[in-house]
C-alpha positions, -999 to +999 in steps of 0.1 A: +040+369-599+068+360-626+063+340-655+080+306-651+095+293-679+082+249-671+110+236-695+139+252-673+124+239-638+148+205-642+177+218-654+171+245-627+162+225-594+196+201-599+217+231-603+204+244-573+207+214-554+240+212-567+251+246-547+229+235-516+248+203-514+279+213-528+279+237-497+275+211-469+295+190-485+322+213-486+314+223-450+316+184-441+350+181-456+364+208-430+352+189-402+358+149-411+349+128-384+363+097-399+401+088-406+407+060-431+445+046-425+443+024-454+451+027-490+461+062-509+448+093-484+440+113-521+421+084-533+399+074-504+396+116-497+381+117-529+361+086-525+345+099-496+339+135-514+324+113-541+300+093-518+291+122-492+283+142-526+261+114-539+242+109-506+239+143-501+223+148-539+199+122-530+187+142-505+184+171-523+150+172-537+133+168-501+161+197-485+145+218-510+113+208-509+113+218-471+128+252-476+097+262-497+055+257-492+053+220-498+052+213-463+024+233-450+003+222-484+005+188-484-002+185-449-037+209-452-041+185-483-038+153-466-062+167-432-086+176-458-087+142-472-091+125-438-122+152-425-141+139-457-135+103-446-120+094-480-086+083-471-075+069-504-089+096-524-077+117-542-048+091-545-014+104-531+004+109-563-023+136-568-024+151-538+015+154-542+015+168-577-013+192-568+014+207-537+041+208-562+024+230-583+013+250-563+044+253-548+062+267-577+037+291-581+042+310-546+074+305-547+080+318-584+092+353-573+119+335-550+128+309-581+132+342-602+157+356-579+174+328-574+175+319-614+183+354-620+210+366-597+227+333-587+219+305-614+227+325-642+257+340-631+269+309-623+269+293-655+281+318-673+311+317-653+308+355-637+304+345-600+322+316-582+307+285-566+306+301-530+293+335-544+265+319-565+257+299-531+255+331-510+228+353-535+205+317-541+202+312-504+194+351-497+157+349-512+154+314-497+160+333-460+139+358-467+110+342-475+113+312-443+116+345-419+085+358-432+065+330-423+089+315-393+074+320-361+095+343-332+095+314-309+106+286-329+132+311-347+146+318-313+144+282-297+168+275-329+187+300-324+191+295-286+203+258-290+227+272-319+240+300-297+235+325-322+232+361-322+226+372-361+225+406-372+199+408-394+180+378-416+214+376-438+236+368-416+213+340-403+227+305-412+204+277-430+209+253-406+194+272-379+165+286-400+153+258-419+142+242-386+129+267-374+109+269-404+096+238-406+084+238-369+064+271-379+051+251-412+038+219-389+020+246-361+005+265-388-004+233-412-023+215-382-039+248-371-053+247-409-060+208-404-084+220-371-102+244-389-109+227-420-123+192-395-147+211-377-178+213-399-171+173-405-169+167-378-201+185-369-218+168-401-209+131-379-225+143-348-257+157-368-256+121-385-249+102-352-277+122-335-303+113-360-294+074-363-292+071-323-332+088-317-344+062-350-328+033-330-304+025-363-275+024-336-263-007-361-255+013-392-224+033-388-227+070-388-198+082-415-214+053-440-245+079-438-224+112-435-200+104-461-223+113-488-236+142-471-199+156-463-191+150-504-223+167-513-213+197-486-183+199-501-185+202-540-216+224-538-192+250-517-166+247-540-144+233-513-114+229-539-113+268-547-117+277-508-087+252-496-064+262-525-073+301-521-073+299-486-032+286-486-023+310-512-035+335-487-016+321-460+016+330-473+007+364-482 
């Protein structure tokens, strides 16, 4: 993978969630669903561009998020936190800055790309708005087909009535769904997996309290040590982490 320059990675996500909204906003703008009949019709049109774009923007960070790996990692993350029976720890700001992370290290090759062919371009003023648009969402498609399941892809694309040609000419609002449905199925098929041997640890514990008559004492006050122990002398950290940068490979 790339080397990704940390100091950039501001400056770059609001750029690109500059185009991404730009781009709906200007696709919101051919379709207006409200007419205003008072005041100047430049004034409140610009108004309106002005609070659609600022709505939009604040949105942005959590469109993109859901266009890359966050999704299925901070689910896995949080399952993995509830099988141990440690609800509150790690703390959630953790948990979410350990799924940024390692978001922008799978998806550094497509954050190359994208910097490369449509972010730099576009500031230095060789390739229009719609152009630099076009080239940042091509990597973006490519990588949510590779890891979009057939049938949620075509239950999108059956409600959408659309017949693409090939992953280009597939639009984002028909993929990104998609996308995220895959993300959820495989995220909770992860979450299964990674309960099991807890779960199995609470019934061993459950067993051996219920035949010495301690029926008082609840099991996961017992197991909860047991399940910590289980866990750091596997290395459960490297094995969950590894195990969802394999995923998407």
């Amino acid at each position: 993978m790339g080397a990704i320059n940390f100091k950039k990675l501001p400056k770059f996500f609001l750029i690109l969630i500059f185009l991404f909204v730009s781009n709906i906003a200007s696709a919101a703008s051919k379709n207006p669903s409200l007419t205003l009949a008072m005041g100047d019709e430049n004034q409140m049109a610009a108004a309106m561009k002005i609070f659609l774009f600022l709505t939009l923007i604040s949105l942005g960070p959590a469109m993109i998020l859901t266009m890359s790996s966050f999704t299925r990692i901070i689910i896995v993350l949080s399952f993995l936190r509830q099988a141990m029976g440690v609800p509150q720890s790690p703390p959630n700001q953790v948990l979410a800055g350990l799924a940024f992370f390692l978001t922008i290290f799978l998806m550094s090759p497509v954050i190359k790309d994208i910097h490369t062919n449509a972010i730099t371009p576009f500031l230095e003023e060789k390739i229009s708005q719609e152009v630099a648009i076009e080239k940042a969402s091509m990597p973006l498609k490519a990588f949510m087909f590779k890891q979009t399941r057939k049938p949620d892809l075509e239950l999108m694309l059956k409600i959408a009535n659309e017949k693409p040609i090939n992953v280009e000419s597939l639009s984002l609002f028909t993929i990104v769904p998609a996308f995220i449905l895959s993300e959820l199925k495989t995220a909770f098929e992860i979450g299964f997996l990674i309960y099991l041997p807890f779960v199995l640890i609470d019934m061993v514990v459950s067993m051996i309290l219920l035949t010495m008559g301690m029926m008082v004492l609840p099991p996961v006050v017992i197991s909860l040590p047991f399940k910590l122990m289980l866990f750091v002398l596997i290395d459960g950290w490297n094995l969950v982490v590894s195990s969802l940068i394999r995923s998407f490979q």
